[in-house]
KOLBA-841374 format. One line per 5 residues: number of its first residue (from 1); for each residue x negated, y negated, z of N, C-alpha, C. Coordinates in steps of 0.2 Angstrom, whole numbers, plus 2048, in hexadecimal, padded with zeros to 3 digits. Atoms other than C-alpha are relative to their C-alpha. Layout:
N
NUM) X Y Z X Y Z X Y Z | ... .
END
This chain:
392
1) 800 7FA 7FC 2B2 040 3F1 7F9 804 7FF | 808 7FC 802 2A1 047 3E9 7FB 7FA 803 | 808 804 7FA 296 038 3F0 803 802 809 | 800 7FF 7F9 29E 03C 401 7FD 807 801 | 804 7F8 7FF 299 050 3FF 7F8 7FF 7FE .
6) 807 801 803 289 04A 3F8 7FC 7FC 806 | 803 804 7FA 284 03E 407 801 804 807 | 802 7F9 7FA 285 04E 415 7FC 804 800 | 805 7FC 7FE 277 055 41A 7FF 807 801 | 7FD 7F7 800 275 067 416 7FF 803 808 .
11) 801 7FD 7F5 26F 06C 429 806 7FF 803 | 7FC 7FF 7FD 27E 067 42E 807 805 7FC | 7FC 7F9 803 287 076 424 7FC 806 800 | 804 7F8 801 278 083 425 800 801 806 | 800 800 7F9 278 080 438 805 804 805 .
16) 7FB 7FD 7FB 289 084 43F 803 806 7FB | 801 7FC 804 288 091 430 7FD 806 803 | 805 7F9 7FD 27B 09B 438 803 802 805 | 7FC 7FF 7FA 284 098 449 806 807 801 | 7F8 7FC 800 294 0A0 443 7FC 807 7FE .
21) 803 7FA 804 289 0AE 43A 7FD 804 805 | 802 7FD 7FB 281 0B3 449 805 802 805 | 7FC 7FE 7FC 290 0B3 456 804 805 7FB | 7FB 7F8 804 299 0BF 448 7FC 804 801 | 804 7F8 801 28A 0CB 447 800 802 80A .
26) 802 7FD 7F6 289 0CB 45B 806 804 803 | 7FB 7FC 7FE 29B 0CF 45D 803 805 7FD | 7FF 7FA 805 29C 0DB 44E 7FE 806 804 | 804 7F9 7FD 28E 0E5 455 802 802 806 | 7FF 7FB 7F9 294 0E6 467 808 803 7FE .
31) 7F9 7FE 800 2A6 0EA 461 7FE 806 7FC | 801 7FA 802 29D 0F8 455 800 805 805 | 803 7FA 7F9 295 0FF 463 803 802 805 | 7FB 7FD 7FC 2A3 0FF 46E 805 807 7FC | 7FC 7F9 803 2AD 109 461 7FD 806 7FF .
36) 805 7F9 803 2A1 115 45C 7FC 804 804 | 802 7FC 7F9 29A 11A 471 809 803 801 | 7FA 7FE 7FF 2AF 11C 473 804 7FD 7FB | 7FC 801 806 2B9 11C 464 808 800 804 | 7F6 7FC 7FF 2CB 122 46E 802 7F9 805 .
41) 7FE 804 7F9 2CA 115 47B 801 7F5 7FC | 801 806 801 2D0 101 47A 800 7FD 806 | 7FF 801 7F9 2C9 0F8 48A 7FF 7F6 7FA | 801 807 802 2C9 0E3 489 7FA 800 800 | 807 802 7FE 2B7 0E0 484 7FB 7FC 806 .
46) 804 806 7FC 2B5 0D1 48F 801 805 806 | 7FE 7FD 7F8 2BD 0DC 4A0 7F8 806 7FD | 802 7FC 800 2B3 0EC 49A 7F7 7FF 801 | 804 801 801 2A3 0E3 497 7FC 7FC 808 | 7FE 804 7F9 2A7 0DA 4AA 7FE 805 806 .
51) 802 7FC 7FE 2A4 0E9 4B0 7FC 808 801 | 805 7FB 801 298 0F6 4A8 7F9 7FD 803 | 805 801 7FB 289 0F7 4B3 7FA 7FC 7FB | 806 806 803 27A 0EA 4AF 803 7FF 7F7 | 7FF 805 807 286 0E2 4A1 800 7F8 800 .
56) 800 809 7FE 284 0D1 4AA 7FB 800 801 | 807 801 7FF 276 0C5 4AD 801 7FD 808 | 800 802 7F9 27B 0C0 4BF 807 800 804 | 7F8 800 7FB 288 0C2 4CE 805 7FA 7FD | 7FD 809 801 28F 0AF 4CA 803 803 7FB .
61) 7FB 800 806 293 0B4 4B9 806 809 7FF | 7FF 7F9 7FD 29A 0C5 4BE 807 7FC 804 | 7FB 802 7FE 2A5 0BD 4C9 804 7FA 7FB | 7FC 804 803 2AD 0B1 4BD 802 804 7FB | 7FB 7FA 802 2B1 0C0 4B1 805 802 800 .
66) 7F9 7FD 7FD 2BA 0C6 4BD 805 7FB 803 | 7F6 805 7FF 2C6 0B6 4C1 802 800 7FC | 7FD 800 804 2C8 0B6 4B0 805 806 7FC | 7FB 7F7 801 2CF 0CA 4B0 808 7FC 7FF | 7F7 7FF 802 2E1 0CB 4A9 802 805 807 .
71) 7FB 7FB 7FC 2E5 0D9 4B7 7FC 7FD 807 | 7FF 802 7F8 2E7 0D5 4C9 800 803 805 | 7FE 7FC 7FD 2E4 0DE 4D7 805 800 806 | 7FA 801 7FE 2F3 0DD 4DD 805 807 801 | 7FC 7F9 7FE 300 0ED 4E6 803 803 7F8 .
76) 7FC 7FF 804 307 0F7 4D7 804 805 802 | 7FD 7FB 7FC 313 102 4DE 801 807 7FC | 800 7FA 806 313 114 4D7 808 801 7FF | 7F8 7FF 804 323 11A 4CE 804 803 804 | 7FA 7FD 7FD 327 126 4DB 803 7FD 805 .
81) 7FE 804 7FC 328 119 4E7 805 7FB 7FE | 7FB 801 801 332 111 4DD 807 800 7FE | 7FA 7FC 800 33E 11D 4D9 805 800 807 | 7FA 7FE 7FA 342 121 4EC 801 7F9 805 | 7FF 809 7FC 345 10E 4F0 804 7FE 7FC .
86) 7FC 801 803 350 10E 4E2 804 7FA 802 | 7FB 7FF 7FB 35E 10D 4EC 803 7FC 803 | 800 804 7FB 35B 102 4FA 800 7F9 7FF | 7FC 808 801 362 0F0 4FC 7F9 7FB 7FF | 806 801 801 357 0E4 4F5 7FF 7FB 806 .
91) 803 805 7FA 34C 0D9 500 803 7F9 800 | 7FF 806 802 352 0CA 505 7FC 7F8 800 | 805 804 7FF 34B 0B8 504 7FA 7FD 802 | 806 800 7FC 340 0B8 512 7FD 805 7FF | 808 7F9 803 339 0CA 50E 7FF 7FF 7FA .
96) 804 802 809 335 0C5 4FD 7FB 7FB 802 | 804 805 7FF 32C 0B6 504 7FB 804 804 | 806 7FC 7FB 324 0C2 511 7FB 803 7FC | 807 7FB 806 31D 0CE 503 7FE 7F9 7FD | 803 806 805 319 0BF 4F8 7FA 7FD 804 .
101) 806 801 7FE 30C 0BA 505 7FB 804 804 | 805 7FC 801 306 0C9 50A 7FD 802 7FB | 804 801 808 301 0CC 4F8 7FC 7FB 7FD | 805 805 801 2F8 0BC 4F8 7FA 801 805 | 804 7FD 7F9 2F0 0C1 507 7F9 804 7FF .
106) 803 7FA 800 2EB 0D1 502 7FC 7FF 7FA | 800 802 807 2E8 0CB 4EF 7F6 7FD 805 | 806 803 7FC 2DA 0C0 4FB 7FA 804 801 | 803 7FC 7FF 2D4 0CC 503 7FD 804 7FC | 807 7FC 803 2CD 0D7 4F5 7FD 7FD 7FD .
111) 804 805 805 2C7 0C8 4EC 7FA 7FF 804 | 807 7FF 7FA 2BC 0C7 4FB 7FC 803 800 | 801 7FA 800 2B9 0D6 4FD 7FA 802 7F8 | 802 7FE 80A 2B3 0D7 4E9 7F8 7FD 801 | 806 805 800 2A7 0C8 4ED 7FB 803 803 .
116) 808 7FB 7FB 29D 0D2 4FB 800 804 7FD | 803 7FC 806 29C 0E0 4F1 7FA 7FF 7FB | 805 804 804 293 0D7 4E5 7FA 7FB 801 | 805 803 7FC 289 0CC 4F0 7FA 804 805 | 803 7FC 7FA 285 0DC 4F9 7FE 800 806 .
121) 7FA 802 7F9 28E 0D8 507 7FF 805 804 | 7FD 7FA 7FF 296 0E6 507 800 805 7FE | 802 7FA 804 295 0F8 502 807 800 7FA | 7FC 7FF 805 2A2 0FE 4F3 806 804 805 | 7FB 7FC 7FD 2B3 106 4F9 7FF 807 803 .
126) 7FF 7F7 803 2B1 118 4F1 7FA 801 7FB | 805 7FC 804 2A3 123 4EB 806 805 7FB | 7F9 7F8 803 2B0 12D 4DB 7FC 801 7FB | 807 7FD 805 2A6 13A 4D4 806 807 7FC | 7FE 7FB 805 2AE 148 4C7 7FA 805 7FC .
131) 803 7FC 807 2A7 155 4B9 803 802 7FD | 7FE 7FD 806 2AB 15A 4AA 7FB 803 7FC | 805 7FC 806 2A4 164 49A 802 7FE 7F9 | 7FD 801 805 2A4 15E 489 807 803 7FE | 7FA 7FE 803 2B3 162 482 803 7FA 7FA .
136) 7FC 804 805 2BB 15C 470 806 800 801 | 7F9 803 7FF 2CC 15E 476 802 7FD 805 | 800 805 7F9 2CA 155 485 7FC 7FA 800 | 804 806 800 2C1 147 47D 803 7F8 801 | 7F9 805 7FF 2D0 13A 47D 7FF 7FE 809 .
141) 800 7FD 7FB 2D1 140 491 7FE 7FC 804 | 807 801 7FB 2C1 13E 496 7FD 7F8 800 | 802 805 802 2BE 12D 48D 806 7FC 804 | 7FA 804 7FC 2CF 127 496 7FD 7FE 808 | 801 800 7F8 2C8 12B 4A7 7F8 7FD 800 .
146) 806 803 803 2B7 125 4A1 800 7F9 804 | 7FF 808 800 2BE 111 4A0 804 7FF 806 | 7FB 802 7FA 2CC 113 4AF 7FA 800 804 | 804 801 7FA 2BF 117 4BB 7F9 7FB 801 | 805 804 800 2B0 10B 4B6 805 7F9 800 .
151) 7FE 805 7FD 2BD 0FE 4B7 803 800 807 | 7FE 800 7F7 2C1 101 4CA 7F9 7FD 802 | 805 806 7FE 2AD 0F7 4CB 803 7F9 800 | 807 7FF 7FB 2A6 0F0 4D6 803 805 806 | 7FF 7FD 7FA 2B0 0FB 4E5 800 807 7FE .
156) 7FF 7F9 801 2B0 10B 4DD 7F9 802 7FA | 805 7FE 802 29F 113 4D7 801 807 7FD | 7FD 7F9 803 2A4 122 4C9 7F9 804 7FE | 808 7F9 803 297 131 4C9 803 804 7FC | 7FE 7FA 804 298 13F 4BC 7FB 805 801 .
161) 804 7FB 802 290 14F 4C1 7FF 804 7FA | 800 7FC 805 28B 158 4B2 7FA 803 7FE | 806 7FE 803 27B 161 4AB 800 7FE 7F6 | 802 801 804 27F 15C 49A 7FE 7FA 7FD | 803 807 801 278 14E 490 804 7FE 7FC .
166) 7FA 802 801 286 14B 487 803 7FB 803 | 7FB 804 7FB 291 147 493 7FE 7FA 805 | 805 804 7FD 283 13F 49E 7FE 7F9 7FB | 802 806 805 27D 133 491 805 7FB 7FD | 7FB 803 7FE 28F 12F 48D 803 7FB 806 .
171) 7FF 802 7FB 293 12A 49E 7FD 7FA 804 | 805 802 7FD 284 122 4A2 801 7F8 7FC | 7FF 805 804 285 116 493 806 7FD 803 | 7FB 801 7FE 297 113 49A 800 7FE 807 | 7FF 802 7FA 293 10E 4AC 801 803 805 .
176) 800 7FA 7FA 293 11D 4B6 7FA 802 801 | 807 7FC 7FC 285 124 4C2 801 808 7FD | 801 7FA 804 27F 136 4B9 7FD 804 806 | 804 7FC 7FD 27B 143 4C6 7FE 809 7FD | 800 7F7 802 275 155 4C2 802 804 804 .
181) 7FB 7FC 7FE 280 164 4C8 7F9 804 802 | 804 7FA 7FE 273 16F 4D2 802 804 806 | 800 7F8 7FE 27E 17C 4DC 808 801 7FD | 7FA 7FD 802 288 186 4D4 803 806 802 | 7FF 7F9 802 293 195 4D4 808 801 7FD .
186) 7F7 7FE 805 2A4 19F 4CD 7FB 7FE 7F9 | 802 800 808 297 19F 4BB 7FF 7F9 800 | 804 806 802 290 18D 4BC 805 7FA 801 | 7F9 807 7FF 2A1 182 4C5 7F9 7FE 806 | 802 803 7F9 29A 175 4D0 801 801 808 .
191) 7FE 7FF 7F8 299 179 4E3 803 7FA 801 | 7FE 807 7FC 2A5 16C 4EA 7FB 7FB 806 | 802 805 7FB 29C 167 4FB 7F8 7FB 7FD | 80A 804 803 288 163 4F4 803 7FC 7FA | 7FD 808 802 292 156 4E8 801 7FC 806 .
196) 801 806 7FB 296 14E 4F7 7FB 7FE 803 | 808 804 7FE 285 14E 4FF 7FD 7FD 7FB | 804 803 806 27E 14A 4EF 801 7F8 800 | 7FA 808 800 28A 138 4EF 7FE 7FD 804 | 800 804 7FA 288 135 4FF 7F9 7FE 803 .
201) 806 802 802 275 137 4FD 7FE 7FB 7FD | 803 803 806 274 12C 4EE 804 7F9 800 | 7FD 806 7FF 281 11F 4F2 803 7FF 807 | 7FE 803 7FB 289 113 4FF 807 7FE 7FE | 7FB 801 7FF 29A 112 501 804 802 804 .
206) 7FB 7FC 7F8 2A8 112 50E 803 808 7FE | 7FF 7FD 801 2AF 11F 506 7FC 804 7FA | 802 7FC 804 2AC 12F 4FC 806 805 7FB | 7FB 7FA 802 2B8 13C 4EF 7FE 801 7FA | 800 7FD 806 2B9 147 4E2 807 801 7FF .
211) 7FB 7FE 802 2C5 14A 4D8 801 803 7F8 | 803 7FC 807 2C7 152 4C5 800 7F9 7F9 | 7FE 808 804 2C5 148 4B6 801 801 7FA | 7F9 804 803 2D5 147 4AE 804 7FC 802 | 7FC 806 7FB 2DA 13B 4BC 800 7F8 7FF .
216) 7FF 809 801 2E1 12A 4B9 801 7FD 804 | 7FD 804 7F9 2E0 11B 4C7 802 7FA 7FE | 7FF 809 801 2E5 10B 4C7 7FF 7FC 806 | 802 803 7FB 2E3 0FD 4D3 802 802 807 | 7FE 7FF 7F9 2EC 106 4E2 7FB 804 803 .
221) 803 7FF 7FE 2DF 10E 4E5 7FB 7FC 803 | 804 807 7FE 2D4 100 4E9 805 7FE 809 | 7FB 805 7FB 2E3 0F9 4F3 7FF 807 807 | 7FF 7FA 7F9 2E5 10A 4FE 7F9 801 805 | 805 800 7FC 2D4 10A 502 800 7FB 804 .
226) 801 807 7FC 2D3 0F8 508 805 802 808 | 7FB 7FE 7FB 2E2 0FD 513 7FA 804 804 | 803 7FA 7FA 2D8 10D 51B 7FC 7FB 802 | 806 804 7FC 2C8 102 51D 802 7FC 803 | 7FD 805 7FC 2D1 0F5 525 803 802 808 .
231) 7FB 7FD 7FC 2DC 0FF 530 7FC 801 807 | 803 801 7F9 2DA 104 542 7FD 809 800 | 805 7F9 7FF 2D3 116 53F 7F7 800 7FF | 809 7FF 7FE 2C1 11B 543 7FF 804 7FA | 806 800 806 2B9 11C 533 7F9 804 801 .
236) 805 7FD 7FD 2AA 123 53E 801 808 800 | 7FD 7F8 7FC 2B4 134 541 802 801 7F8 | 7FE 7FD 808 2B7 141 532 80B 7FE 7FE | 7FA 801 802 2C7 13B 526 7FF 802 7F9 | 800 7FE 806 2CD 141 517 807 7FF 7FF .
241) 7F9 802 803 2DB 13A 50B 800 804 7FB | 7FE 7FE 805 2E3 143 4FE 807 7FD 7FF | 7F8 804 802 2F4 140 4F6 803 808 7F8 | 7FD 7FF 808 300 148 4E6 7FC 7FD 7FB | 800 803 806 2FC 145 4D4 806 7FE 7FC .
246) 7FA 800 807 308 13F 4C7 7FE 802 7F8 | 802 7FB 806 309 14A 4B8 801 7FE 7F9 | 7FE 802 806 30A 142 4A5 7FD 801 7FB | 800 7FE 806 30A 14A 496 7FA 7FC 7FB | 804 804 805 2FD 146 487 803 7F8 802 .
251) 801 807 7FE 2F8 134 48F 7FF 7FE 7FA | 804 803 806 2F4 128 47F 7FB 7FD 804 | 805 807 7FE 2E6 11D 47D 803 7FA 803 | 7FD 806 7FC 2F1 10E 481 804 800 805 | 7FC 800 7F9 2FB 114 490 7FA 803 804 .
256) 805 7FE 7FC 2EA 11A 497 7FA 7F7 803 | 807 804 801 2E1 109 493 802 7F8 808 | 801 805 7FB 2E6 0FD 4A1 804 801 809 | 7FB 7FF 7FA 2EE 0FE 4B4 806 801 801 | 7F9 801 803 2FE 0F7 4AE 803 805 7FB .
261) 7FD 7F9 806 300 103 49E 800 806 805 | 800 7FA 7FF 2FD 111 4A9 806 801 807 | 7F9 7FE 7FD 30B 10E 4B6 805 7FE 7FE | 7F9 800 804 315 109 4AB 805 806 7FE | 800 7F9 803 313 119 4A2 802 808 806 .
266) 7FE 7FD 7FD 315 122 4B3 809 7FE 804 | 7FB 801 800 325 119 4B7 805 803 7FB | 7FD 7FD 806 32C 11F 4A5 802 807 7FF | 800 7FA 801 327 130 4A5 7FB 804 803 | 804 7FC 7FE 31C 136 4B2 803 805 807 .
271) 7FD 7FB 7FC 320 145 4BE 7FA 802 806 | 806 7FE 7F9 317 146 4D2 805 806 7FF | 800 7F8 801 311 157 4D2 802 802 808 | 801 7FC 7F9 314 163 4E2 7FB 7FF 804 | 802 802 7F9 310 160 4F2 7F7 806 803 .
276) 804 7FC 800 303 170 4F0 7F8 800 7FD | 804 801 803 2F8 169 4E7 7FB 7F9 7FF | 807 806 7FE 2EA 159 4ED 7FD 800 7FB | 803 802 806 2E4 151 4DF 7F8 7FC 800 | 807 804 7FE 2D5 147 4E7 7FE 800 807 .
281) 802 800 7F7 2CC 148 4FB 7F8 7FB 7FD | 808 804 800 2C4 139 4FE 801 7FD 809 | 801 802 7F8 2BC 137 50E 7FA 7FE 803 | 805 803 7FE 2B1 12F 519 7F8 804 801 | 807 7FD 801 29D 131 51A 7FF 807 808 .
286) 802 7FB 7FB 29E 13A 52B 804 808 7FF | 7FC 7FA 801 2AB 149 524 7F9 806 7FF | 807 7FC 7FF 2A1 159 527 800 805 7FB | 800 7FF 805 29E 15C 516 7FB 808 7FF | 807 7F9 801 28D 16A 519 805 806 804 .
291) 7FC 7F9 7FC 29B 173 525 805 805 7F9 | 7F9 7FD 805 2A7 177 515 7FD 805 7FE | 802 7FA 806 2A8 187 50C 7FC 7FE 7F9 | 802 801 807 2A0 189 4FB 804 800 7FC | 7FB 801 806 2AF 184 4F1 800 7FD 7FA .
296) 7FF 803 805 2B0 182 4E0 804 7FA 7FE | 7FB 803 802 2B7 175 4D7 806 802 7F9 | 7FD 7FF 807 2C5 176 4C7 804 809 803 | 7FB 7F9 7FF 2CC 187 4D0 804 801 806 | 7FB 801 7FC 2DA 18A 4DC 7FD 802 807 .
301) 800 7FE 7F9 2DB 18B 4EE 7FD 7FE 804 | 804 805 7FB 2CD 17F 4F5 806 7F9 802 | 7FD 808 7FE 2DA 170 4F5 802 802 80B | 7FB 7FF 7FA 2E7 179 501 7FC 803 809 | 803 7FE 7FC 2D9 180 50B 7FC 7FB 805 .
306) 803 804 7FD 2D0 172 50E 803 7F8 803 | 7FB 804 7FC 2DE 167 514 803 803 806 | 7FF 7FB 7FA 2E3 177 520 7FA 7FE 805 | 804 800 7FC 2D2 175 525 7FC 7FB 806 | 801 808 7FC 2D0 163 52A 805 801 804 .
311) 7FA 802 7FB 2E0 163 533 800 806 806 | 801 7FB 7FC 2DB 173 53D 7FA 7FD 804 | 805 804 7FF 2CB 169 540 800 7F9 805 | 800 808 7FD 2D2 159 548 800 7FB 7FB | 802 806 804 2CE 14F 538 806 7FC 802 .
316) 7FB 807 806 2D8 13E 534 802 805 7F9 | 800 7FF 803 2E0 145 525 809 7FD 7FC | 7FC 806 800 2EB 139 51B 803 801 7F9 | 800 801 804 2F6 13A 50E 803 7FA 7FA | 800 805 803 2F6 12D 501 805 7FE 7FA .
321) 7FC 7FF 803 302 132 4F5 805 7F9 7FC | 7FB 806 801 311 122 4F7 7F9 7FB 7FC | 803 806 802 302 117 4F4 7FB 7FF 7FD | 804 7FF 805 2F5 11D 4EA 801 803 7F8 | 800 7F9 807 2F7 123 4D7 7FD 801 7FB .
326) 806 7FA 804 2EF 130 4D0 803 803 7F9 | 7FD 7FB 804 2F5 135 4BF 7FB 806 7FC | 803 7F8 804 2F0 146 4B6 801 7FD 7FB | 7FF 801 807 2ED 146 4A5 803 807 7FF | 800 7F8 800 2F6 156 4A1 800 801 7FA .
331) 801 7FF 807 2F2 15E 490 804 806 800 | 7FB 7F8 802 2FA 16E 488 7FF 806 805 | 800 7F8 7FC 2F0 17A 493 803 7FE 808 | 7FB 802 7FB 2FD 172 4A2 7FD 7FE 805 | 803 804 7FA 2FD 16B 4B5 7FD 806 803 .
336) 803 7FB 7FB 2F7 17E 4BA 7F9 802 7FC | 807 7FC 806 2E5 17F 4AE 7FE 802 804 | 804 7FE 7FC 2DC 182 4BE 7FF 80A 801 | 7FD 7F8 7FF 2E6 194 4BE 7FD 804 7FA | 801 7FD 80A 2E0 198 4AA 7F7 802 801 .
341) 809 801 7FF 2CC 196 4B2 7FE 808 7FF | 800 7F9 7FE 2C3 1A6 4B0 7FB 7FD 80A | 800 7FF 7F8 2BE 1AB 4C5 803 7FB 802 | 7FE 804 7FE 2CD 1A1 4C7 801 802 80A | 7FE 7FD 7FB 2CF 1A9 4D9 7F8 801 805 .
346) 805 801 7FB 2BC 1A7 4DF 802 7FB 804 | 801 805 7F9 2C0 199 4ED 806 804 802 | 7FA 7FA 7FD 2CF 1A6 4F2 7FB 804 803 | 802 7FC 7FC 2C3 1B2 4F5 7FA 803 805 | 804 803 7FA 2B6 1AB 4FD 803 7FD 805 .
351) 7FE 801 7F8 2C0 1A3 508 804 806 805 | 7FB 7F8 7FB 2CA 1B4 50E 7F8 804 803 | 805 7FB 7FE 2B9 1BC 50F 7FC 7FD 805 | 801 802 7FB 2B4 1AF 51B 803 7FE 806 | 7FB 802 7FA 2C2 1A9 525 807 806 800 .
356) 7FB 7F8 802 2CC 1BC 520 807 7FC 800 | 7FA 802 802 2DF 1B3 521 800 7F7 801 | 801 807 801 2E1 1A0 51B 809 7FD 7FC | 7F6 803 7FF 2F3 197 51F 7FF 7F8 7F8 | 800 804 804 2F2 18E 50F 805 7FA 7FF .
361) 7F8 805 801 304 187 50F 7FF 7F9 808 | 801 804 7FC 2FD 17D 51F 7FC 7F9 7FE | 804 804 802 2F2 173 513 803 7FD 7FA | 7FC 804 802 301 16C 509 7FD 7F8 801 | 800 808 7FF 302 159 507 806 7FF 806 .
366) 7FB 800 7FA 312 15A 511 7FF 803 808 | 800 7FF 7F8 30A 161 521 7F9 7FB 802 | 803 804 7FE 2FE 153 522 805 7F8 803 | 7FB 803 7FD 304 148 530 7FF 7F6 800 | 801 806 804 2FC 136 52A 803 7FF 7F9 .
371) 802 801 807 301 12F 51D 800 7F8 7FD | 7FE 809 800 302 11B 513 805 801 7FB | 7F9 804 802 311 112 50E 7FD 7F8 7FE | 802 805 802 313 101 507 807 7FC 80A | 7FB 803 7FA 318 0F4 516 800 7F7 7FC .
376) 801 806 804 31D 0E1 50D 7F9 800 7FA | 804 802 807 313 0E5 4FF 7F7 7FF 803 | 805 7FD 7FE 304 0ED 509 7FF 806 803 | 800 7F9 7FF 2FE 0FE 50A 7FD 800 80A | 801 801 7FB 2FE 103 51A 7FF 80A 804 .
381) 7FD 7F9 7FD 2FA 114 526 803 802 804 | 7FE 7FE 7FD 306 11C 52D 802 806 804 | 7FF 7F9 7FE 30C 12C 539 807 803 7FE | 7F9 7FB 802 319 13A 536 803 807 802 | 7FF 7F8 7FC 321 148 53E 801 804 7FB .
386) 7FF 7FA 805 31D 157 533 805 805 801 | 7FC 7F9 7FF 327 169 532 7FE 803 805 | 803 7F9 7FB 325 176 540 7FC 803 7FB | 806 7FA 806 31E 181 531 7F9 7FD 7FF | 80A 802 802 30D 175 52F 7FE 801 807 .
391) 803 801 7FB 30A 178 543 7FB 806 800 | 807 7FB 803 2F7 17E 540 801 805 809 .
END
């Protein structure tokens, strides 16, 4: 045994020695440095690194990343939908064979769809831009919504307006476009519209929205759009989608951390909010963004207003709710923080002072006469006879 250990060539143990020493320091260090930019969050290194902006050396391997993804984009039905389906007799042999090939279909189609994107084909679905402010007890939160939405790349391009550098620098490292906040008022909130010009200046996508960011998405988002772009509305002409949120209690890091955890997590224990309350408007580039009031964002009464106002307007305005989901991160200070704001009542009384009486309850989600549904296991747009009470 000692003349065989003695007749091997030391190079061939210093060699694959160094190999191994090296591939541990490289994945030490990026795994440090994942933990130590976001300590609260667990995304799959390989998926997150698949997707953070200039983390790859070429399309080609970009795309093989991504056929190697654990998650699929594939229909996930939201919970409320599949509460009020409960009930219903299940499909039989041939509809199960029907959806099973429309979801091969469909499955196709964004894969295609992925590929131009990337080839630059194509534009990106959705421009989705939010703001926040440091905050330590929103850190968990914002770190959730952080990873959710930088995985919706390549179809969904995440901005963060902010002025500080914090947050910016955060972000930035993370995969998201950083804009600065340059109009304000109500003491320093963002003007909602001039984020939209700002987006629509600075990027290219079929679509555009805001929304707050404590909002969790998952793939149906993707999916809903595909449908809108697909469909037979005139995209050219102003449209605007909102939808409900669903409401869930202190989210953890691992029910926040993948598509699947977080509908699951909605099916368990998540609660769709009131019909009053529009969680996100996302709408096309020709929407007449410079016409809107100066609405703040984060305080009450621009939502309902400005679904009153597209639908007084002629818009397209669609609700998305069955087929989109949107969760809320809800913490201690509840689903109404927007109420607790100081000049919570500035977009109230700016709009009375410009339009003197504003039929709010006409800008429900329930008097919006579009909306999408799932048909064999593809989202689809629908129409709907609303109440007499929403007749503007």
């Amino acid at each position: 045994m000692r003349d065989c250990n003695d007749n091997v060539p030391i190079w061939r143990v210093v060699i694959p020695f160094i190999v191994f020493l090296s591939v541990y320091l490289y994945l030490y260090t990026n795994a440090f440095y994942g933990m130590q930019t976001s300590p609260v969050f667990l995304v799959d290194e390989r998926d997150l690194q698949a997707v953070r902006k200039n983390k790859f050396g070429s399309v080609t391997q970009f795309l093989k990343l991504i056929e190697q993804s654990d998650e699929s984009l594939t229909i996930e039905v939201p919970a409320s939908d599949l509460k009020s389906t409960s009930t219903t007799t299940k499909p039989t042999t041939k509809a199960k064979q029907t959806q099973n090939m429309s979801a091969r279909e469909n499955t196709k189609m964004v894969e295609k769809y992925k590929s131009e994107i990337l080839l630059n084909n194509s534009e990106p679905l959705l421009t989705l831009f939010t703001s926040w402010k440091d905050s330590p007890e929103k850190y968990l939160l914002h770190n959730l919504t952080l990873y959710n939405w930088v995985a919706l790349r390549p179809f969904v391009i995440p901005v963060i307006f902010t002025n500080e550098i914090s947050v910016a620098e955060e972000c930035a490292r993370n995969g998201w476009e950083v804009r600065h906040v340059y109009v304000t008022a109500a003491d320093g909130v963002p003007v909602l519209k001039y984020m939209y010009k700002d987006v629509m200046n600075s990027y290219n996508s079929t679509f555009y929205a805001y929304t707050n960011g404590d909002i969790l998405f998952t793939d149906t988002l993707i999916q809903t759009l595909l449908c809108l772009r697909n469909s037979s509305l005139n995209l050219d002409k102003p449209v605007l989608m909102v939808g409900k949120r669903t409401n869930v209690l202190n989210v953890t890091e691992s029910e926040g951390s993948t598509w699947v955890n977080i509908t699951k997590m909605v099916e368990e224990r998540g609660q769709l909010f009131t019909g009053w309350a529009e969680e996100y408007f996302i709408s096309t580039r020709s929407f007449p963004w410079s016409d809107i009031a100066d609405v703040v964002i984060g305080r009450r009464a621009y939502d309902n207003w400005l679904v009153y106002y597209s639908r007084k307007s002629k818009y397209t305005v669609i609700d998305s709710t069955k087929t989109l989901l949107a969760v809320h991160q809800t913490t201690k200070a509840g689903n109404h923080e927007g109420h607790g704001h100081t000049n919570k009542d500035y977009n109230h009384n700016l709009l009375v002072k410009i339009y003197k009486r504003i039929k709010y309850n006409l800008g429900v989600i329930e008097c919006v006469e579009k909306y999408t549904a799932y048909e064999n296991g593809i989202a689809v747009v629908k129409s709907r006879v609303v109440r007499t009470s929403c007749m503007t």
